[in-house]
Backbone as ProteinMPNN parsed JSONL, in Angstrom:
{"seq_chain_A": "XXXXXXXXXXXXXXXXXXXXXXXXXXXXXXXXXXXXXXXXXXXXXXXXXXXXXXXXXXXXXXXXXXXXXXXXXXXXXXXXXXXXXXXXXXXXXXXXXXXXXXXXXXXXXXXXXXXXXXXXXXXXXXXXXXXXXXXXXXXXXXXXXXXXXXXXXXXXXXXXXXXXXXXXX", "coords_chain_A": {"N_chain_A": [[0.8, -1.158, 0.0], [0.374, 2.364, -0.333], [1.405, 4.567, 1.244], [0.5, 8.033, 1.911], [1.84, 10.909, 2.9], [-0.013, 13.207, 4.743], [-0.203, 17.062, 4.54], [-0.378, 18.284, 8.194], [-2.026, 19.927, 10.968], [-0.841, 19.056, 14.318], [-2.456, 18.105, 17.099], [-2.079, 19.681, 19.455], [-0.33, 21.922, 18.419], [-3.039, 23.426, 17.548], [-4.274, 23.578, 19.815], [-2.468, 25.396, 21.199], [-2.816, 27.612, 19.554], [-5.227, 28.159, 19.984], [-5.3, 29.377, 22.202], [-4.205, 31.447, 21.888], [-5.42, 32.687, 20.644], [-7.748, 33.179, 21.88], [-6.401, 34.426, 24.307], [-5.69, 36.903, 22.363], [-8.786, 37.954, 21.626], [-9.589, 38.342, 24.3], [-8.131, 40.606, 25.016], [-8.324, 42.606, 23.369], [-11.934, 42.48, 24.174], [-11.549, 43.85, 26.566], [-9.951, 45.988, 26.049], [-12.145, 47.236, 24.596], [-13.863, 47.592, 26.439], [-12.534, 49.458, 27.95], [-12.193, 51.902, 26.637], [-14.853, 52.294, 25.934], [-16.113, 52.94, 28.114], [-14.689, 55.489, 29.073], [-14.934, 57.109, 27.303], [-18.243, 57.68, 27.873], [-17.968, 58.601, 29.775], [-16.733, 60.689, 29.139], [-18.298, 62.234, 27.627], [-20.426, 62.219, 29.69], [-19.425, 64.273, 30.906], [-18.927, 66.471, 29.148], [-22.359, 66.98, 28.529], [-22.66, 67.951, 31.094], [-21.127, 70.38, 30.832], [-22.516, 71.815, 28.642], [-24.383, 72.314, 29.651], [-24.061, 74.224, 31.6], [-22.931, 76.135, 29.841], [-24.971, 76.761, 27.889], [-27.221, 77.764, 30.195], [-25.737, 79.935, 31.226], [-25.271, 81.343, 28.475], [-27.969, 81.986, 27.929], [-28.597, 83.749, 29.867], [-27.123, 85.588, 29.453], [-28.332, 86.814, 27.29], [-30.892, 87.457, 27.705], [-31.032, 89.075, 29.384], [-29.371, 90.98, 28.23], [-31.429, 91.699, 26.042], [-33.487, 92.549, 27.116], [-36.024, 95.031, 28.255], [-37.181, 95.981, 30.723], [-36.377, 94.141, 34.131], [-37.656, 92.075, 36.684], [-37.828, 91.332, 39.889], [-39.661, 89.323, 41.469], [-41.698, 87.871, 43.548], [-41.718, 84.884, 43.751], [-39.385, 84.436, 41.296], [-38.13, 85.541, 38.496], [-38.043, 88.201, 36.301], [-37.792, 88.638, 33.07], [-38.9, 91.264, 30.398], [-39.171, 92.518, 27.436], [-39.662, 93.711, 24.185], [-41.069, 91.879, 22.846], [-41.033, 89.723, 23.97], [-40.838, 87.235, 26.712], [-39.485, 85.94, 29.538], [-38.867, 83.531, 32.234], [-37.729, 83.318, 34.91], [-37.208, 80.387, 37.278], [-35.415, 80.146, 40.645], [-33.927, 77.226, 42.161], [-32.302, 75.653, 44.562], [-31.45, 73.133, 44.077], [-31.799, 73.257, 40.789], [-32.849, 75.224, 38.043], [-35.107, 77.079, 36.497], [-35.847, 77.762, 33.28], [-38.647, 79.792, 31.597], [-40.133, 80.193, 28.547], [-41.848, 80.743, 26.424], [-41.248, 78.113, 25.168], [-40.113, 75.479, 28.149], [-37.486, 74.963, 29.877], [-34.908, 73.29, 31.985], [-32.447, 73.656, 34.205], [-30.189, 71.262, 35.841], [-28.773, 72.189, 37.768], [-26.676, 72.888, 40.848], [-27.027, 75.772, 42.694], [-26.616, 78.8, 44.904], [-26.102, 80.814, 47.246], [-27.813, 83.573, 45.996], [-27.792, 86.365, 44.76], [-29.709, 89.667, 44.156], [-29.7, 92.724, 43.012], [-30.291, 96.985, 42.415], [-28.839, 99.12, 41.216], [-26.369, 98.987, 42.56], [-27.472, 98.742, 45.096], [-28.538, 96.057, 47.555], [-31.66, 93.903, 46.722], [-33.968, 93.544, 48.881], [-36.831, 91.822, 50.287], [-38.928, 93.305, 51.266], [-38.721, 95.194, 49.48], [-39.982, 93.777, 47.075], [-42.345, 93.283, 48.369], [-44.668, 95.244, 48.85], [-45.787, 96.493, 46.09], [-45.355, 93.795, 44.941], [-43.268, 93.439, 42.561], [-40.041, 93.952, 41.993], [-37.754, 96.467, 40.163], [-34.64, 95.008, 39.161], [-31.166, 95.309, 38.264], [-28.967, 94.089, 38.717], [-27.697, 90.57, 38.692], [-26.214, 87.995, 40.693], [-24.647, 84.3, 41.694], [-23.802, 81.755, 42.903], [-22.107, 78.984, 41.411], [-22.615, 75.482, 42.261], [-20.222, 72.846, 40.584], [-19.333, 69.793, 40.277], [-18.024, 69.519, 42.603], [-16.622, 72.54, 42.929], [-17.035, 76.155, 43.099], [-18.68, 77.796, 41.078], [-18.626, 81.384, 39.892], [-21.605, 83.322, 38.977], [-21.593, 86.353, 37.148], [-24.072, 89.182, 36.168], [-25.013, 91.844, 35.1], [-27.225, 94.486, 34.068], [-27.21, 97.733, 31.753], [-29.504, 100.082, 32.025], [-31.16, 101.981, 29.552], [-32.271, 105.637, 29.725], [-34.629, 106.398, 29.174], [-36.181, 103.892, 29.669], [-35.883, 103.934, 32.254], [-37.293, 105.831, 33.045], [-40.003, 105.725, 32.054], [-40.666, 103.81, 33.771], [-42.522, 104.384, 36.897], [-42.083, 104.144, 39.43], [-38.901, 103.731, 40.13], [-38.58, 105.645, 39.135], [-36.651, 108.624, 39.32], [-37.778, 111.668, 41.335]], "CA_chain_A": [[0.0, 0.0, 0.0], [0.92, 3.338, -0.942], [1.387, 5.718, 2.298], [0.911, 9.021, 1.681], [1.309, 11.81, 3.741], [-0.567, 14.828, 4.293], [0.579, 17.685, 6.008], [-1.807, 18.739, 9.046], [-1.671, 20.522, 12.276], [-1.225, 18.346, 15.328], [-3.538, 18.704, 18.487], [-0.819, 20.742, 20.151], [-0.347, 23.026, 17.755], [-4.399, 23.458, 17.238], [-4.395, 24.236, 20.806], [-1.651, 26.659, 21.236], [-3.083, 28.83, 18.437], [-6.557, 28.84, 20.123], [-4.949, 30.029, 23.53], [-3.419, 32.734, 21.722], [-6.738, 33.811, 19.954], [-8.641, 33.439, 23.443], [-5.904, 36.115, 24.418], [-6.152, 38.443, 21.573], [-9.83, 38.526, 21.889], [-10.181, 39.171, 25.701], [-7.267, 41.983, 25.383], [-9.923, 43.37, 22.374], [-13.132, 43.14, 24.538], [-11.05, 45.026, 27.485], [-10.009, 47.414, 25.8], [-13.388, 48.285, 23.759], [-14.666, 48.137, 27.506], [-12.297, 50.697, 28.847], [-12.461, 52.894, 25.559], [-16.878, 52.486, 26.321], [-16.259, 53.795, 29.6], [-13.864, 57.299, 28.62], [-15.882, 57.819, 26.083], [-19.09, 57.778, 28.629], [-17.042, 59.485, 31.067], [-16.466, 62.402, 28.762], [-19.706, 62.352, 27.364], [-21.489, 63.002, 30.565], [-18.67, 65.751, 31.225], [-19.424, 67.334, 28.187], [-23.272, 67.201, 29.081], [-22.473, 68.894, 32.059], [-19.892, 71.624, 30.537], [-23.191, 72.136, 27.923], [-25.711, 72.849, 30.362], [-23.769, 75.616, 32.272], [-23.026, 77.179, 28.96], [-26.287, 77.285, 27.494], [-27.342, 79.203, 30.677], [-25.068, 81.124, 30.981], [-25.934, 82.028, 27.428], [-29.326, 82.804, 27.851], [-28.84, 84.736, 30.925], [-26.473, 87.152, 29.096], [-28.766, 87.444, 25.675], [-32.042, 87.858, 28.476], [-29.791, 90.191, 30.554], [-29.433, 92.179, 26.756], [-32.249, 91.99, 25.082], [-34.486, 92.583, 28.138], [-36.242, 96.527, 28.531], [-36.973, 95.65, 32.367], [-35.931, 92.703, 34.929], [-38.476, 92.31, 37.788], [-38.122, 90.409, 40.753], [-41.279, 88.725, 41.841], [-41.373, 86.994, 44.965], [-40.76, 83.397, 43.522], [-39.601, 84.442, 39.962], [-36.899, 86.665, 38.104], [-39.249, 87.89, 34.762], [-37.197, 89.512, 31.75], [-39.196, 91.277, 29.743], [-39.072, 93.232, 26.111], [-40.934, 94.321, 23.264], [-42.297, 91.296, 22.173], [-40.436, 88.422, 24.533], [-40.68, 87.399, 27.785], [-38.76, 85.017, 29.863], [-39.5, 83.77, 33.471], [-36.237, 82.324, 35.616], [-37.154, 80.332, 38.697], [-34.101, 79.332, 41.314], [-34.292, 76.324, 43.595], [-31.076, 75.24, 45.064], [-31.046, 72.126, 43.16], [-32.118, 73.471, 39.772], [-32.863, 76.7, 37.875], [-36.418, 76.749, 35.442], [-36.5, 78.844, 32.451], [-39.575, 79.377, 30.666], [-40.074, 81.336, 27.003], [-41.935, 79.652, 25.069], [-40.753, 76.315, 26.181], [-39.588, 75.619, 29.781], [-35.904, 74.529, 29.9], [-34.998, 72.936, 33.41], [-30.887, 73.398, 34.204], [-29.962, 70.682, 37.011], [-27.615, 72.734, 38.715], [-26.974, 73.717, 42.01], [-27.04, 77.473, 43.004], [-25.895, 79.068, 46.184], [-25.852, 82.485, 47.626], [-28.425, 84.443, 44.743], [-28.228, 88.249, 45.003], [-30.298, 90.526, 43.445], [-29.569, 94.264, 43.125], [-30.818, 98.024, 41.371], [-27.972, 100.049, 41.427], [-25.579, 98.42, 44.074], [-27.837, 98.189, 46.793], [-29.477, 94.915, 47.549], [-33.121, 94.219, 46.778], [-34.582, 92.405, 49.687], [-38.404, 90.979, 50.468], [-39.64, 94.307, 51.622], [-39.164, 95.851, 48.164], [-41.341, 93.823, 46.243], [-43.699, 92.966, 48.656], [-45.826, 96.605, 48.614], [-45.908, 96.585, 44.617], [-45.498, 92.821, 44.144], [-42.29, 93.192, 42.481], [-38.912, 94.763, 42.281], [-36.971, 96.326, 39.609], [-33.248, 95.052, 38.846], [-30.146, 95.294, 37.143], [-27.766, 92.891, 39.069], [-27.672, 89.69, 39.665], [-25.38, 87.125, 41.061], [-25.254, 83.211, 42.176], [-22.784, 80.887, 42.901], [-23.335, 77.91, 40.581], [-21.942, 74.219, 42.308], [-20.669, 71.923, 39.482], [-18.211, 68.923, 40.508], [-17.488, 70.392, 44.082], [-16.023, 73.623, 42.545], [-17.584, 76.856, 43.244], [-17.871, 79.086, 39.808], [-19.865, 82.788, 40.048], [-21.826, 84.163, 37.845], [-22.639, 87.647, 37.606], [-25.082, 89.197, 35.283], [-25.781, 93.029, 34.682], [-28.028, 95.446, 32.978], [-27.325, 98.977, 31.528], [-31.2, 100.764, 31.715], [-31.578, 102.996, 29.14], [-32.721, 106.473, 30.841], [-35.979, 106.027, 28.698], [-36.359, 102.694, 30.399], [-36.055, 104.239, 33.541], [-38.586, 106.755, 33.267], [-41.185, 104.779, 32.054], [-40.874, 102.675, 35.112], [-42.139, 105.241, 37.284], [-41.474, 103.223, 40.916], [-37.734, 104.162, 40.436], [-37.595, 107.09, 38.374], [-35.961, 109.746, 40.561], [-38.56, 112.83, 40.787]], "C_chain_A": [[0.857, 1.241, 0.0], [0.604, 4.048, 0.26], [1.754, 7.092, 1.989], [0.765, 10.225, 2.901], [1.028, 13.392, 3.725], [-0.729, 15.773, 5.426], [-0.557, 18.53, 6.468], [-1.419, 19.433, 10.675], [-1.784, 19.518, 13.091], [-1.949, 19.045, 16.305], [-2.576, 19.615, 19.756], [-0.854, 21.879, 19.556], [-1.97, 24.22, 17.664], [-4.623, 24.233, 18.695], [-3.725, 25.803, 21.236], [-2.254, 28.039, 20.539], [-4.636, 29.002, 18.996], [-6.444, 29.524, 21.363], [-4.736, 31.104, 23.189], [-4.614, 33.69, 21.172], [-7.592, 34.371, 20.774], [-7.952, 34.619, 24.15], [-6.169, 36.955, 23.728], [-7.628, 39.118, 22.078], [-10.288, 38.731, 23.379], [-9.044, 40.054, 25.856], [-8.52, 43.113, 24.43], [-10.82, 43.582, 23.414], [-12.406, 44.029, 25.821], [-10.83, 46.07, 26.975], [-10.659, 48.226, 24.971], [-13.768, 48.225, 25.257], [-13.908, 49.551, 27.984], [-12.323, 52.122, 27.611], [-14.076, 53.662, 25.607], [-16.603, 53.256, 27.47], [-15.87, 55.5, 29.563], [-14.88, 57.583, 27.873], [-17.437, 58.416, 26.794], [-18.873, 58.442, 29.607], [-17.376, 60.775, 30.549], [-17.59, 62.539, 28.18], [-20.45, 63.054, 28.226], [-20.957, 64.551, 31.122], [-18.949, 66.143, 30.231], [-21.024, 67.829, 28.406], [-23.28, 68.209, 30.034], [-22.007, 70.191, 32.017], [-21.42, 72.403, 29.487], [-24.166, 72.698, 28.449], [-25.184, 74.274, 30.997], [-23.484, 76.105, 30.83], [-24.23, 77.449, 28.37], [-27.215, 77.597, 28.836], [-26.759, 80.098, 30.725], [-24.956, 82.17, 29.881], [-27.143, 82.562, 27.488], [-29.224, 83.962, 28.761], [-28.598, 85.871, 30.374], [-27.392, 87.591, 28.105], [-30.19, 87.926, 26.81], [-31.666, 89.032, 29.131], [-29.871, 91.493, 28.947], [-30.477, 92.727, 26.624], [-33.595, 92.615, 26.175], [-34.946, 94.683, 28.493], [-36.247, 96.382, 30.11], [-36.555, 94.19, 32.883], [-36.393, 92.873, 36.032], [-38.527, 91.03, 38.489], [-38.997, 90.266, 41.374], [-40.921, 88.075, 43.097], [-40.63, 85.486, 44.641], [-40.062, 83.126, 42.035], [-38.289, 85.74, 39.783], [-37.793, 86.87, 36.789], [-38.424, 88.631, 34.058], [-38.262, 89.675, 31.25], [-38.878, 92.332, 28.767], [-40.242, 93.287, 25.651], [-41.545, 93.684, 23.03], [-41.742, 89.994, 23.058], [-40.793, 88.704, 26.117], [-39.879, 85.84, 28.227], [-38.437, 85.233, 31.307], [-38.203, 82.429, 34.17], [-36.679, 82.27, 36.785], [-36.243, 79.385, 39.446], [-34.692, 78.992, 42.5], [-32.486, 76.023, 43.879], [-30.66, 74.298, 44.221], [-31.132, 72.356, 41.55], [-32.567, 75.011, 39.257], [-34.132, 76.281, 36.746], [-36.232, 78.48, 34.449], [-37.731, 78.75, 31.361], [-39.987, 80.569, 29.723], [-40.35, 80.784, 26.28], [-42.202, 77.998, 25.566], [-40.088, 76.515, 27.811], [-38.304, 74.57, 29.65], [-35.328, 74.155, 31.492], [-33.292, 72.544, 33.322], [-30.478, 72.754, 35.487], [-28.528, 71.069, 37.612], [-27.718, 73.336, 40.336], [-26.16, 75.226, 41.895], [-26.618, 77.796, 44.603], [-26.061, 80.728, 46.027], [-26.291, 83.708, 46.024], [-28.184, 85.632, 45.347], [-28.814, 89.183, 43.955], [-29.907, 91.698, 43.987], [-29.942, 95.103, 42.015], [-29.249, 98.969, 41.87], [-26.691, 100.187, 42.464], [-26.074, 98.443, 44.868], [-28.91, 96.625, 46.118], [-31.056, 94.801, 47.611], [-33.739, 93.036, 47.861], [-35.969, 92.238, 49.916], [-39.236, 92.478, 50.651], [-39.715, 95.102, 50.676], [-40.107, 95.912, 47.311], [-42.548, 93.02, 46.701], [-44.857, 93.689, 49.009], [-46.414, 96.403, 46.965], [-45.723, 94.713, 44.422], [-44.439, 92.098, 43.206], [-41.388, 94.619, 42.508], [-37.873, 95.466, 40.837], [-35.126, 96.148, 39.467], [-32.474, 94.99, 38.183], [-28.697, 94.825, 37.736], [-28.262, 91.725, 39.566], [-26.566, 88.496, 39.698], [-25.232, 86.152, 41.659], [-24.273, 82.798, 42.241], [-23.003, 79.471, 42.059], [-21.672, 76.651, 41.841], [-21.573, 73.261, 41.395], [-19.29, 71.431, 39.738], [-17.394, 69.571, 41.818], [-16.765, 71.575, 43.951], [-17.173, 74.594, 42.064], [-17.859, 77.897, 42.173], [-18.912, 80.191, 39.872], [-20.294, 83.153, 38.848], [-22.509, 84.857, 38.206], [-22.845, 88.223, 36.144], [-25.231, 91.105, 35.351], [-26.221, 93.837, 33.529], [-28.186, 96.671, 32.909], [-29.122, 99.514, 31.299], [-30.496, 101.75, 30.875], [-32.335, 103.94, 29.837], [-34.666, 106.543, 30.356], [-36.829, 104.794, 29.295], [-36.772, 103.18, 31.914], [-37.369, 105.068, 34.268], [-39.835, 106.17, 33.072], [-42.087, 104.216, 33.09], [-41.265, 103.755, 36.266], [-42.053, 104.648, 39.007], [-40.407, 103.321, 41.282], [-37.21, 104.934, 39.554], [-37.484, 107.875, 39.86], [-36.811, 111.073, 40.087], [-37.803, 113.935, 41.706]], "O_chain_A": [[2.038, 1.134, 0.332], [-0.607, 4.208, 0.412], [2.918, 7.45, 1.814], [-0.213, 10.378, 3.633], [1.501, 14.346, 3.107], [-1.114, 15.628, 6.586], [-1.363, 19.193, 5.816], [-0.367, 19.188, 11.267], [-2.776, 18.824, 12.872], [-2.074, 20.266, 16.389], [-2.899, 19.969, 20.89], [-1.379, 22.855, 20.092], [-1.954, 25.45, 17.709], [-5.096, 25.369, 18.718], [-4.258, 26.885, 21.481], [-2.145, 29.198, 20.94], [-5.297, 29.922, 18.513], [-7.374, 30.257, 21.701], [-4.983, 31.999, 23.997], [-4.743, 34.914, 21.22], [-8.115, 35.483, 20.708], [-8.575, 35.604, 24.545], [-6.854, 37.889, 24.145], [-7.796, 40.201, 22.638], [-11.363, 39.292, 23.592], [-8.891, 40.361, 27.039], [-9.252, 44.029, 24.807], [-10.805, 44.735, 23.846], [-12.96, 45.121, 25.95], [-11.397, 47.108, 27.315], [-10.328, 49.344, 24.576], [-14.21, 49.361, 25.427], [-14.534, 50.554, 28.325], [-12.495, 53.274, 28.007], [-14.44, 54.826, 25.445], [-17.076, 54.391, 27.537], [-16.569, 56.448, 29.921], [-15.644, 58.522, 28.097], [-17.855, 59.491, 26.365], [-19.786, 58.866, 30.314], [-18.002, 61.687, 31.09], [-17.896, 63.673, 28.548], [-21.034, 64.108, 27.974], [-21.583, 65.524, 31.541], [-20.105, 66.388, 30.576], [-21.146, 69.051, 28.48], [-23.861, 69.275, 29.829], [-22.292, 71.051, 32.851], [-21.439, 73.631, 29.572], [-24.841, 73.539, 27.854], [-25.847, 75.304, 30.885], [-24.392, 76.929, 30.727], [-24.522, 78.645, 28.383], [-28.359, 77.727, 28.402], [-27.161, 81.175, 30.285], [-24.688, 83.363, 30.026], [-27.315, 83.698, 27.046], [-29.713, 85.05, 28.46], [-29.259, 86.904, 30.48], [-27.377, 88.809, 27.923], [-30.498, 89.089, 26.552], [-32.475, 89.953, 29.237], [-30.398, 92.604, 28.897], [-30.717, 93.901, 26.91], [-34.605, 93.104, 25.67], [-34.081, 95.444, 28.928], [-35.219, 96.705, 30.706], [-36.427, 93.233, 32.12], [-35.839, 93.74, 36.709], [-39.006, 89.974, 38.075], [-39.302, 91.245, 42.056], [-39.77, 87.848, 43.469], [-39.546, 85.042, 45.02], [-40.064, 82.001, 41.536], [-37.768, 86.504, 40.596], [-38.251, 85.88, 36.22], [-38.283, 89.686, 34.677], [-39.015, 88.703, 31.298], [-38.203, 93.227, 29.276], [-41.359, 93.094, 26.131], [-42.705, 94.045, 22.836], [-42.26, 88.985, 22.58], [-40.974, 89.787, 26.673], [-39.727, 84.879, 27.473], [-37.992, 86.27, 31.799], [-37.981, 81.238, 33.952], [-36.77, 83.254, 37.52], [-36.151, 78.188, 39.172], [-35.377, 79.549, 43.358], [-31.645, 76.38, 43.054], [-29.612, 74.46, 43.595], [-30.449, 71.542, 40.929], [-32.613, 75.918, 40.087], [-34.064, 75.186, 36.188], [-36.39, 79.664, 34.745], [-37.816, 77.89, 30.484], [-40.14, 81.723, 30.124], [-39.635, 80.241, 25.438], [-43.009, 77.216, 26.067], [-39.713, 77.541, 28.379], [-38.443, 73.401, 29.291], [-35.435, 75.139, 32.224], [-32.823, 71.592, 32.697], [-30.354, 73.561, 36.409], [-27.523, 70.39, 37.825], [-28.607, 74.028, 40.833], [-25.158, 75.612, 41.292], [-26.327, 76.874, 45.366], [-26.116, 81.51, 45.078], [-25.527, 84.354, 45.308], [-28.434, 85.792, 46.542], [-28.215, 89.346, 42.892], [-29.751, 91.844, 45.199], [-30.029, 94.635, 40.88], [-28.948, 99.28, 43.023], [-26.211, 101.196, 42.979], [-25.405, 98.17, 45.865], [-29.529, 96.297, 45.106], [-31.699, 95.48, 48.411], [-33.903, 91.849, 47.579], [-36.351, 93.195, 49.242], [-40.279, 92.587, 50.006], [-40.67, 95.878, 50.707], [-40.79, 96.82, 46.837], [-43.388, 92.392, 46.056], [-45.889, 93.142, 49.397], [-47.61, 96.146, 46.831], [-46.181, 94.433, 43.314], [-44.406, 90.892, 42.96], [-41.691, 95.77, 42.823], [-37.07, 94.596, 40.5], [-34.408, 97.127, 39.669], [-32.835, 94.529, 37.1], [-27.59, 95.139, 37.298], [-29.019, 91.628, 40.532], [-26.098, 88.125, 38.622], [-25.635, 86.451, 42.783], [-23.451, 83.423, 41.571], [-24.106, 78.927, 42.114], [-20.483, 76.882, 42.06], [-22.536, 72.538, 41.14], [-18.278, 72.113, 39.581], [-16.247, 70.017, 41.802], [-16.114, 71.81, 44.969], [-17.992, 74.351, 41.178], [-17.255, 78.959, 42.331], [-20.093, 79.846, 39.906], [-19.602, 83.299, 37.84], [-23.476, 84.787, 38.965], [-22.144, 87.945, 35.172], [-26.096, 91.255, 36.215], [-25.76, 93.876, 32.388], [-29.03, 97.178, 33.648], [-29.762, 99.171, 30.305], [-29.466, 102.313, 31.245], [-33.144, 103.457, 30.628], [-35.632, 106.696, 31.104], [-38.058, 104.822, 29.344], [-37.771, 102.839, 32.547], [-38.029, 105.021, 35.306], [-40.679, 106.155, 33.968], [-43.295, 104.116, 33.305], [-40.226, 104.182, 36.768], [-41.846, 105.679, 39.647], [-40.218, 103.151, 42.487], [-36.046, 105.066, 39.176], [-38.004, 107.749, 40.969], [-36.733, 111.553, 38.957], [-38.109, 115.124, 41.619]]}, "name": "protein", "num_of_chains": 1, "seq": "XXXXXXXXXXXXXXXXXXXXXXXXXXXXXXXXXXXXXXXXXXXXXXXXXXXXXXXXXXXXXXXXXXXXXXXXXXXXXXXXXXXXXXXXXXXXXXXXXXXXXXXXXXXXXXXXXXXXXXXXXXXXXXXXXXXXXXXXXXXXXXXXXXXXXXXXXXXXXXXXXXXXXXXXX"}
């Protein structure tokens, strides 16, 4: 009989090469897991970095575009010629509503309202209901680091007069 032979991997070899593949692919799924994770990491930090800037944007274009800024008892109200826009601060969160109502999960700290460098406190706008101002300032909390933001508004003297509660007669 005619022996021929035909060349084949032995069961050694067969093995070796599946140990080594069983490595490759659990160094692969580790390191798509720790790549999933950064990536989710910075994701939600970006989320976070997005929300304080888009208030902080509105505040300043509301803070602009705004003819008065009246503090209400539970309420901050911008309004203009044809806009309005109604900011209410809780400790845990800030509500703006214009239209739509926009809800920024931030914490706040130490708000101040002011007309002219003095402070507007409870007894202002609780004869009239509200208060007019043109400062304000908060501490925002975000990742145990304290960052301020302050906010003011030039009145036009036409503005002022209008308003007649703090025109100067």
């Amino acid at each position: 009989m005619n022996k021929v032979k035909l060349k084949a991997y032995t069961i050694l070899e067969i093995t070796i090469a599946m140990i080594v593949s069983a490595i490759v692919i659990s160094i692969t799924y580790t390191v798509f897991g720790i790549v999933s994770n950064a990536y989710n990491q910075y994701r939600q930090d970006q989320q976070g970095v997005l929300e304080l800037t888009q208030l902080d944007g509105l505040l300043k274009r509301d803070f602009a575009m705004a003819q008065h800024i009246l503090k209400e008892p539970d309420s901050l109200v911008f309004t203009g010629r044809d806009r309005r826009a109604v900011y209410a601060f809780s400790p845990t969160f800030i509500i703006r509503t214009s239209g739509i109502t926009d809800t920024f999960k931030v914490s706040t700290q130490n708000i101040y309202f002011s007309f002219r460098g003095s402070p507007i406190r409870q007894t202002d706008w609780q004869q009239s209901g509200t208060a007019l101002i043109d400062g304000l300032s908060f501490d925002l909390v975000y990742k145990n680091r304290t960052i301020p933001y302050i906010y003011h508004k030039q009145y036009s003297s036409e503005d002022l007069m209008t308003d007649t509660a703090n025109a100067i007669h």
